[in-house]
Phi, psi and omega in degrees: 000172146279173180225127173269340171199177214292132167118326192252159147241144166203122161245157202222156131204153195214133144281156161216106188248190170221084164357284157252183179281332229221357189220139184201147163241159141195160310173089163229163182195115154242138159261152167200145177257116174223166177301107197282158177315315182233007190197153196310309191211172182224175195215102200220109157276122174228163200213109148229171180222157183207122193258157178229121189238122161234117198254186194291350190201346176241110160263157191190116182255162189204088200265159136213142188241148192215138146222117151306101189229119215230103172302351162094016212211124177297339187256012165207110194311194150278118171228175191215153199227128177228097190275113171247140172188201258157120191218137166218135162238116184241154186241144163288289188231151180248148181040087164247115164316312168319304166233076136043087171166167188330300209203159169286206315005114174276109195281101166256144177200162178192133234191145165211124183244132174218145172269155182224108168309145222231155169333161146182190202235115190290336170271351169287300204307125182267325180258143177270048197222126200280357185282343162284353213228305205254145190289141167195154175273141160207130174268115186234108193243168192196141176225150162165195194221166190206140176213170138310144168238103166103275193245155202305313197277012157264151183245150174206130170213171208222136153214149175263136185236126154242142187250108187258075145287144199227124162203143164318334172242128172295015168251046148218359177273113164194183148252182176186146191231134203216147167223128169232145176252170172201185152206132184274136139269143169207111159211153209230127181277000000 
């Protein structure tokens, strides 16, 4: 593999096929040894998958990522991260003159996440921090809209977000309703 900073290894392999003209998936696994957040190194297996659908005006995906992490360290258990969701892009309106780009797009997505902290031995474990020690779910849905804005390679895009968690400890349990706007530069040389 490589190393993206002083310290790292990473190995990958990834498939990607095509199904249909209009459906294509794919197939990844990676390791990688890094300086770990709370302990000299980590060891991190990730395994996704991804389905892709594009149609003449609707695209729409169905992703899940599974990870591992094994801190290397008697004083920070081990946890795994399981991410699953759902993406849709609809376009609303085509050729809008105004702001001078395709379409209007209507954005939907909605994701379930879980942590699952790993066994450990409590007189060992050097962090107290309950996001380390307790398990918790959190449900993330988003509506929002996206257009060119002006010139082709700007974006400007708006969501509306709700945040659901569920946890083994209640200092890590809350909801939470979030909004953002943006504007993208993208250009390709």
């Amino acid at each position: 593999g490589a190393g993206t900073e002083e310290g790292t290894m990473i190995g990958s392999a990834s498939l990607k096929t095509a199904l249909t003209r209009n459906l294509s998936h794919s197939l990844a696994f990676s390791r990688s040894q890094r300086a770990g957040f709370n302990s000299p190194f980590e060891i991190n297996d990730s395994y996704a998958y991804n389905l892709a659908w594009k149609g003449d005006f609707v695209s729409a995906g169905l992703f899940s990522t599974f990870n591992t992490v094994d801190p290397q360290s008697t004083g920070v258990n081990p946890y795994s991260d399981w991410m699953s969701g759902v993406n849709i892009v609809y376009p609303i309106f085509v050729d809008v003159p105004v702001v001078c780009g395709d379409s209007i797009a209507l954005l939907l997505s909605s994701r379930y996440d879980m942590r699952d902290n790993g066994s450990f031995d409590a007189s060992e474990l050097t962090l107290v921090d309950p996001e380390w020690q307790a398990n918790y779910r959190t449900w993330t849905s988003r509506i929002g809209f996206s257009f060119p804005f002006i010139w082709s390679d700007i974006t400007f895009a708006t969501y509306v977000e709700h945040v659901d968690r569920a946890s083994d400890d209640p200092q890590l349990a809350y909801t939470r309703d979030l909004f953002e706007a943006t504007f993208s530069f993208r250009h390709e040389f």
